[in-house]
C-alpha positions as CSV (number, residue, x, y, z in Angstrom):
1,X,4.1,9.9,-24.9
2,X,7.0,8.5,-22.9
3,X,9.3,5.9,-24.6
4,X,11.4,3.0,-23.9
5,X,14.3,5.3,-25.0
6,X,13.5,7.2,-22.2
7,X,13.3,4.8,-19.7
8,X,16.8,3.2,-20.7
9,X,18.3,6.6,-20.3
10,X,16.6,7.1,-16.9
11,X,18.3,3.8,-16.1
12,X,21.7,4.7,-17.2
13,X,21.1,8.1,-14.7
14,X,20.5,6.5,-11.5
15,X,22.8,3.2,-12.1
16,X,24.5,3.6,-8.9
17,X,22.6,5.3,-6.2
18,X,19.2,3.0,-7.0
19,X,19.3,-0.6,-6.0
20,X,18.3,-3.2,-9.0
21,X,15.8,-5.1,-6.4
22,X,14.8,-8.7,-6.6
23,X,12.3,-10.9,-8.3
24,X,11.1,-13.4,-5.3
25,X,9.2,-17.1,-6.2
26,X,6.5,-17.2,-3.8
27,X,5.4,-20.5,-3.4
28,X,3.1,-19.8,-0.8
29,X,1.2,-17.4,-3.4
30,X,1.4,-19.8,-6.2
31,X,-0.3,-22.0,-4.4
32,X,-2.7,-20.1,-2.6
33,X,-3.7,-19.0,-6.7
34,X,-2.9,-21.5,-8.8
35,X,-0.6,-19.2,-11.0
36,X,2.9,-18.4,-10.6
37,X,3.6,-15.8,-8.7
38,X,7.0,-13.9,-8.4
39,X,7.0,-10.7,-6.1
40,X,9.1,-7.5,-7.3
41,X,10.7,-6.6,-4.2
42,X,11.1,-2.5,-4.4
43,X,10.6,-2.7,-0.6
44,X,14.1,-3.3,-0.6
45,X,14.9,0.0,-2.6
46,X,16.9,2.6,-0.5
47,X,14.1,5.1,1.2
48,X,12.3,1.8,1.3
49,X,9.9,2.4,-2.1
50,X,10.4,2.8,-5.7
51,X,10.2,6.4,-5.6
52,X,13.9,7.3,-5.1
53,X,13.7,6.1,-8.3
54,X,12.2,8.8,-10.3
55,X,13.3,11.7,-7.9
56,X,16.5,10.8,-8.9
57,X,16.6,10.8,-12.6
58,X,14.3,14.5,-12.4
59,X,17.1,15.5,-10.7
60,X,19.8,14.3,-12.6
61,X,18.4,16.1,-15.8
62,X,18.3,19.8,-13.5
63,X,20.5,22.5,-15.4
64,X,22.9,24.3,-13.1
65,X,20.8,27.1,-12.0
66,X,17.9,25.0,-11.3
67,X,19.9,23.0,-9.1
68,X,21.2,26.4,-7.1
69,X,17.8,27.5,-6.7
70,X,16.3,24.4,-5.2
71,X,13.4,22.0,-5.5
72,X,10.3,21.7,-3.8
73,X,8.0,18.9,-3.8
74,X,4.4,17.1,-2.1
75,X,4.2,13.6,-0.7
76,X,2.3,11.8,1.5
77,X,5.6,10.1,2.5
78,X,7.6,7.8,0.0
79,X,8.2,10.7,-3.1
80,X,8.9,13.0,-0.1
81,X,12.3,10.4,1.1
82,X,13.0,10.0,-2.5
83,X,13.3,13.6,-3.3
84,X,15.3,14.4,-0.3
85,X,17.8,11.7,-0.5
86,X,18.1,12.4,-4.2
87,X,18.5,16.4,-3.4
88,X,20.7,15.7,-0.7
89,X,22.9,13.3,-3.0
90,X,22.9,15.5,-5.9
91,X,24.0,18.8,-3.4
92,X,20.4,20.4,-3.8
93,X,18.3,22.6,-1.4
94,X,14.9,20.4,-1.2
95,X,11.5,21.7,0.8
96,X,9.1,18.7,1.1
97,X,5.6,19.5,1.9
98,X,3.9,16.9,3.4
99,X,0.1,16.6,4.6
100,X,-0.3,17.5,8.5
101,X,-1.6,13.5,9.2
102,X,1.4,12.1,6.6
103,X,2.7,8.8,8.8
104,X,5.1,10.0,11.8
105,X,8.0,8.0,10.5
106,X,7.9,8.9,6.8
107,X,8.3,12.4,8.2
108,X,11.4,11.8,10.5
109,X,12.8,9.7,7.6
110,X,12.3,12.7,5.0
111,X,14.2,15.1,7.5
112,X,16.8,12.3,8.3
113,X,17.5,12.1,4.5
114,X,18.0,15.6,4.2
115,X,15.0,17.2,3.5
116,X,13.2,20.1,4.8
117,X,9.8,19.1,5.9
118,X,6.8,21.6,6.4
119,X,3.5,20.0,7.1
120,X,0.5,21.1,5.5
121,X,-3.1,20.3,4.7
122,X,-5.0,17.3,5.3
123,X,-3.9,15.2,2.2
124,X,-1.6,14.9,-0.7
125,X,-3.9,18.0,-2.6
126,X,-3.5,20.8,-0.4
127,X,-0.1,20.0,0.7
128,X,0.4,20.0,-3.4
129,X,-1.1,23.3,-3.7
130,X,1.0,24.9,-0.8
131,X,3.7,23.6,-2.3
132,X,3.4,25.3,-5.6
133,X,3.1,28.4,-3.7
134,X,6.6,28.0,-2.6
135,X,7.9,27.2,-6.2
136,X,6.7,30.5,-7.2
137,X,7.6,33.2,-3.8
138,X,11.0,31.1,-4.0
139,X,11.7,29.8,-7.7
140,X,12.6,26.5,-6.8
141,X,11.9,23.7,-9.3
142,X,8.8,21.7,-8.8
143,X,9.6,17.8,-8.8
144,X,5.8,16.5,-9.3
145,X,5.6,12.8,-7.6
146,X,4.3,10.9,-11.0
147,X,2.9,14.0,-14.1
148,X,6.5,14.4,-15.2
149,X,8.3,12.3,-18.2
150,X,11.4,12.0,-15.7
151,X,9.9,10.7,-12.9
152,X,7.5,8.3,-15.0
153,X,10.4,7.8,-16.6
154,X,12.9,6.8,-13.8
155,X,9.8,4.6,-12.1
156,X,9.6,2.6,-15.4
157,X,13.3,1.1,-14.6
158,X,11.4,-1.4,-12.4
159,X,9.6,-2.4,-15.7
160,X,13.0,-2.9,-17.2
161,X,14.5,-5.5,-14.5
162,X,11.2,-7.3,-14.4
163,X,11.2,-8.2,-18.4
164,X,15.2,-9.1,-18.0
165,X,14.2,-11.2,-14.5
166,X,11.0,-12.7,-16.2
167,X,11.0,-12.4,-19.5
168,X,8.5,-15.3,-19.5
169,X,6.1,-12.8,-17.2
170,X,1.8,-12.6,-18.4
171,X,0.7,-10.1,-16.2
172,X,2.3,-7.4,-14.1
173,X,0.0,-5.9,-11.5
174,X,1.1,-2.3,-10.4
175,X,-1.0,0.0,-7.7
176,X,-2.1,3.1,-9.0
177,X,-1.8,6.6,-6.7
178,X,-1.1,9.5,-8.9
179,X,0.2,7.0,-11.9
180,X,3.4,7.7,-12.8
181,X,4.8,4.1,-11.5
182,X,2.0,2.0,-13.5
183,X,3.0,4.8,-16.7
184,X,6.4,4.0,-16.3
185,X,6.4,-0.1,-15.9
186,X,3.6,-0.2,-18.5
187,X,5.8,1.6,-20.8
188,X,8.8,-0.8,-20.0
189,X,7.5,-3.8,-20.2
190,X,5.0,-3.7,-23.3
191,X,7.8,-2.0,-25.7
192,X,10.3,-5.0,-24.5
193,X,8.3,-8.0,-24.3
194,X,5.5,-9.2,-26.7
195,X,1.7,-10.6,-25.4
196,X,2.4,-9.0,-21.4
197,X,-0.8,-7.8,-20.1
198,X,-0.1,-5.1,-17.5
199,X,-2.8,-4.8,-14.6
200,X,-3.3,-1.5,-12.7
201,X,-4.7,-1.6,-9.1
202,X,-6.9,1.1,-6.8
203,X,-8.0,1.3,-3.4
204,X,-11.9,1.4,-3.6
205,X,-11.3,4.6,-1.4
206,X,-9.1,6.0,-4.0
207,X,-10.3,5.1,-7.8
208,X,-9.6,8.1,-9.7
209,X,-7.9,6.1,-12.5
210,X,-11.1,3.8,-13.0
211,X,-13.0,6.6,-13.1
212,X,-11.4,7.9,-15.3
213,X,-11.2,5.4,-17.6
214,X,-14.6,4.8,-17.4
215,X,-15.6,8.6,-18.3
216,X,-12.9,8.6,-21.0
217,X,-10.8,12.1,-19.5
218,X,-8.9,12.7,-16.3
219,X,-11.8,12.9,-13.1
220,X,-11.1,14.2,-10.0
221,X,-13.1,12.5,-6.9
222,X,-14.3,14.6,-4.0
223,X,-11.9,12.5,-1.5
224,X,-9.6,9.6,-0.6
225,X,-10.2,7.1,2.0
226,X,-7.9,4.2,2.7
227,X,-5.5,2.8,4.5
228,X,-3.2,2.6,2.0
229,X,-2.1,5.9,2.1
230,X,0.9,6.2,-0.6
231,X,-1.8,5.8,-3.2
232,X,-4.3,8.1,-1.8
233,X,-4.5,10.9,-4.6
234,X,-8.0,12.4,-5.4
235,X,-6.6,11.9,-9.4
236,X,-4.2,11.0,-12.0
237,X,-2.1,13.2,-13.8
238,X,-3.1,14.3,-17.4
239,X,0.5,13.0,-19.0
240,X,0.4,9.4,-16.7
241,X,-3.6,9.2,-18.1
242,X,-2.6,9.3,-21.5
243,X,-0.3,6.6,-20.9
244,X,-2.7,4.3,-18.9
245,X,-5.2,4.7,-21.7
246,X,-2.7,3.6,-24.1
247,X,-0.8,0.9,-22.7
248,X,-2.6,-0.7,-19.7
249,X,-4.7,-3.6,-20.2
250,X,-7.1,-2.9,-17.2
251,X,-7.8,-0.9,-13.8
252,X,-9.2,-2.8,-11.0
253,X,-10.1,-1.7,-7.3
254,X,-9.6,-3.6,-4.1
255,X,-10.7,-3.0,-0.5
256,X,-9.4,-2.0,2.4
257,X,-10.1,-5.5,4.2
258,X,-8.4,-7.5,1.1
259,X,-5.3,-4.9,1.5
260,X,-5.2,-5.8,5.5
261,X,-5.5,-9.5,4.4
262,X,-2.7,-9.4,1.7
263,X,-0.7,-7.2,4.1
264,X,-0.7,-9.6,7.0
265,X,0.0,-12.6,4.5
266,X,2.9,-11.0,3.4
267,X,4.5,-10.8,6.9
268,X,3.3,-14.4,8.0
269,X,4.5,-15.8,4.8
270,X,7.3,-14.1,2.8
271,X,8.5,-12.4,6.2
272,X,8.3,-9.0,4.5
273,X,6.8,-5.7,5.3
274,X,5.1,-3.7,3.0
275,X,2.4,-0.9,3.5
276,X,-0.7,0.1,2.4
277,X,-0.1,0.5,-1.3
278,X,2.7,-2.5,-1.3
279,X,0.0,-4.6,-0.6
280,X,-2.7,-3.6,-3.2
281,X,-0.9,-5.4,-6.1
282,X,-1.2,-9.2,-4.3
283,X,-4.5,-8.3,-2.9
284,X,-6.2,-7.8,-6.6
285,X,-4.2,-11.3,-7.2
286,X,-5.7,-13.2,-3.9
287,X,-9.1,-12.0,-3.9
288,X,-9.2,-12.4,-8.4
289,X,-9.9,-8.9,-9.2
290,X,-8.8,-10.0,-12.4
291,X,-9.1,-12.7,-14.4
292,X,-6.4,-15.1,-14.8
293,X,-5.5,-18.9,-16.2
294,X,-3.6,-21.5,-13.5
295,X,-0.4,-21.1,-13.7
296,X,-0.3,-17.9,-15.3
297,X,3.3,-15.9,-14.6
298,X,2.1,-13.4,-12.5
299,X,4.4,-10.3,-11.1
300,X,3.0,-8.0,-8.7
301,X,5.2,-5.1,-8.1
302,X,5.5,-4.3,-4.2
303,X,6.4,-0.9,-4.2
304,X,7.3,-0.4,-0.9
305,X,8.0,-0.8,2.9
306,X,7.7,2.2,4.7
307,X,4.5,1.4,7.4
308,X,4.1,3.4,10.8
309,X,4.3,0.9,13.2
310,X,1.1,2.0,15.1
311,X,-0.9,1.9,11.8
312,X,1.0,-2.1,10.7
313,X,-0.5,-3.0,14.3
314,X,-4.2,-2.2,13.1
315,X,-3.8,-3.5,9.7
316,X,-2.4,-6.7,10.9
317,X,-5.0,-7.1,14.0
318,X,-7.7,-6.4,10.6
319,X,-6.0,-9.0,9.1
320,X,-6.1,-11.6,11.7
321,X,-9.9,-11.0,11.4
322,X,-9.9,-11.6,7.6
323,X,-7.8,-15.0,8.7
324,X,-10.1,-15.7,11.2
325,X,-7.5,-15.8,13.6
326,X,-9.1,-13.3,16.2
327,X,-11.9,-13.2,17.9
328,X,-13.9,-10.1,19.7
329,X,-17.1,-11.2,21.3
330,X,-19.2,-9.7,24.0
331,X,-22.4,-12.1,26.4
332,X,-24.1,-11.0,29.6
333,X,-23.1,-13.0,32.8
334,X,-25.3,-14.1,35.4
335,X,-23.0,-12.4,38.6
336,X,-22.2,-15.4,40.6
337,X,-19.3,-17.6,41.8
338,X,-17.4,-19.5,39.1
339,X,-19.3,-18.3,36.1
340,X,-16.5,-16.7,34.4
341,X,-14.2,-19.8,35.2
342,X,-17.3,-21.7,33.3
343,X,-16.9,-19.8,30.0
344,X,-13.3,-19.7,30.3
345,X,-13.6,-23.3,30.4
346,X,-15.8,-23.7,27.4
347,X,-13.5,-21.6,25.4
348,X,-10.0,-23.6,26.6
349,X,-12.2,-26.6,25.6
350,X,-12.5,-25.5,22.2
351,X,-9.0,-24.9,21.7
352,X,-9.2,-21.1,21.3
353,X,-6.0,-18.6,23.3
354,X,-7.0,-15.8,25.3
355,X,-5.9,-12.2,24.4
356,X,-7.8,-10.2,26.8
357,X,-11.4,-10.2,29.4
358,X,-13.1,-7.1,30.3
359,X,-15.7,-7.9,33.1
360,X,-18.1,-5.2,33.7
361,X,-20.8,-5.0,36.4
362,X,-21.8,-1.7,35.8
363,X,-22.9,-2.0,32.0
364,X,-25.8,-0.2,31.5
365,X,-27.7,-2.7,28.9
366,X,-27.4,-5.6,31.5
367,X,-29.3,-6.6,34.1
368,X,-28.6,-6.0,37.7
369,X,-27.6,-9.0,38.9
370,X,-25.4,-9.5,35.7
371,X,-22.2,-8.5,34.5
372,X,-21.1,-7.8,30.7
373,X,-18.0,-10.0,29.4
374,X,-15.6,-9.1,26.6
375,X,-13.1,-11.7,25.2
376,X,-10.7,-11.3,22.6
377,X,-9.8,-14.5,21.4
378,X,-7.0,-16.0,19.2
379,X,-8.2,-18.8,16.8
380,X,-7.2,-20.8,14.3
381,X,-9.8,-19.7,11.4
382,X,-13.1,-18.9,10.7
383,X,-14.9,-22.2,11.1
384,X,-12.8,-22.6,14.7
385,X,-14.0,-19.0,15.4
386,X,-17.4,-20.3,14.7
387,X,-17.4,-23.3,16.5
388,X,-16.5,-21.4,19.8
389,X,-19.5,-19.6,19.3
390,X,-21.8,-22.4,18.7
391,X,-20.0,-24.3,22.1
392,X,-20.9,-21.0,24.3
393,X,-24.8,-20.5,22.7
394,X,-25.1,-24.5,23.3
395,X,-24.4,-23.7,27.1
396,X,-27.2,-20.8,27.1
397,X,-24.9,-17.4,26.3
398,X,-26.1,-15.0,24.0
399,X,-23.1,-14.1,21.9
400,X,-22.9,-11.2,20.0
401,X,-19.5,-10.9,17.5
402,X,-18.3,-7.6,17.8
403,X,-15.3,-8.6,15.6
């Protein structure tokens, strides 16, 4: 079982290379909550995640020949920059195997750090198993992103700058991929400070730890499907279960709508990016996943930062719909003079921006002398998004909300 001792000497390893990252009052959260909410910001880390983290102290604890010979490792993105910059930094030969859909820009980042990048299977479990094949044709040292002591152990330094940041923290909410960050923190914290309840959090799409848990041994599901793809591992590792079954309080799942939701809120109100898995944390604290008291000291650890930019723009636009703040809706127009100007009219009247009108004539579910209309509207929330389509069916449209 991993130890505190371990993670203070993990700490003493990387002091230098990994950035002690800030705690951040969010008052915005505290009051959306009613508890006090303090944001561990590892998006600030280098490589952009917490990763670099544990990479680096497995590294740091190679012998000499290990380190001649190489390491290879899997990722889905974050473990991959981690390992390469702490390789690179260290003066050791890394192979990164990544899955063949792994985020454009986690790739380029993983080569710009060093790394050599070979893309491979469809998620984070076949590009493991290729890359195990490499460890043995090649004898290179296999640094496993969370079901090794080192890396659980490096991870759990977050653990150690939240209970000397907050010593007064209740509850620390950490996602849960593969487990080694939630084994490391949990250990930290809990063998530091007394009565801290540590909260672990899974995409719905992704709940191998719950179940788990709730089978009492280590259960592999068929598949992964969310968008928070830096905890999308089909299951835990034996050593992190063991130390989830010990020393985390309990494992909750969120959706892929509350991530959007807590992803968006992020960048409107703390101005800071996070991805998939950053978000999971806040969005088992906004939509109570857990129980907890007002004003309750709550930390929710946002592990990281590194978001494709195509794939922020659809989680955002989901967002926005969560928010009520955008509008998709489709009506059949009689095809005559000034009728469009008369919904556009409605709509201004209500107060509602327009993104973008698709007028079709040649829609096949409309009549002949009508013509199909798409808006996409901005609005303020749900009830304003409501309103506008209670002003258009008062005038005679047939609405249909197709976001």
């Amino acid at each position: 079982m991993l130890t505190l001792s371990d993670v203070q000497a993990a700490r003493d390893r990387i002091d230098g290379v990994v950035r002690r990252t800030p705690l951040d009052y969010s008052h915005s959260f505290s009051e959306m909550t009613g508890a006090t909410v303090h944001t561990k910001m590892e998006t600030f880390q280098r490589t952009g995640s917490f990763k670099i983290r544990g990479a680096m102290n497995r590294i740091a604890t190679l012998s000499e020949a290990q380190k001649e010979a190489g390491v290879v490792t899997a990722s889905a993105g974050n473990h991959a920059q981690g390992v390469a910059l702490a390789a690179t930094r260290a003066g050791v030969d890394a192979t990164i195997v990544m899955p063949k859909y792994a985020p454009v820009s986690k790739v380029k980042a993983t080569e710009g750090y060093g790394g050599n990048v070979v893309l491979h299977g469809v998620d984070y479990d076949e590009a493991q198993a290729h890359a195990h094949e490499i460890e043995r044709e090649e004898g290179r040292t296999y640094v496993h992103a969370f079901d090794d002591p080192m890396v659980m152990a490096g991870q759990g330094t977050i653990g150690l700058e939240i209970a000397e940041d907050c010593p007064e923290v209740d509850t620390v909410v950490v996602p849960i991929g593969g487990g080694g960050l939630i084994a490391g923190i949990a250990t930290a914290v809990t063998e530091t400070l007394d009565d801290v309840r540590v909260v672990g959090v899974q995409a719905e799409g992704a709940s191998s730890a719950a179940k788990s848990l709730e089978k009492g041994a280590v259960t592999e599901i068929d598949s992964v499907d969310t968008i928070a793809d830096g905890i999308a591992t089909r299951s835990v590792g034996e050593r992190t279960f063991e130390v989830i079954r010990e020393r985390v309080d309990e494992v909750v799942t969120v959706s892929d709508r509350e991530i959007a939701l807590a992803l968006t809120l992020l960048l409107e109100r703390s101005k800071t990016v996070v991805e998939g898995a950053g978000a999971v944390p806040l969005a088992a604290v906004l939509s109570e996943a857990f129980d907890y008291d007002d004003g309750e000291t709550i930390v929710p650890a946002l592990c990281g930062g590194n978001i494709d930019m195509n794939r922020l723009t659809t989680i955002v636009m989901r967002g926005l719909v969560q928010m009520g703040r955008y509008l998709k809706i489709k009506m059949a127009l009689k095809d005559r003079p000034g009728e469009l100007e008369t919904v556009a009219g409605i709509v201004a009247d209500a107060g509602a921006n327009v993104y973008a009108v698709h007028h079709d004539r040649t829609a096949r579910d409309v009549a002949v002398n009508a013509a199909e209309l798409e808006l996409e509207l901005e609005t303020h929330d749900e009830d304003h998004a409501a309103e506008i389509v209670g002003e258009l069916e008062a005038h005679g449209y047939d609405v249909d909300v197709l976001v």
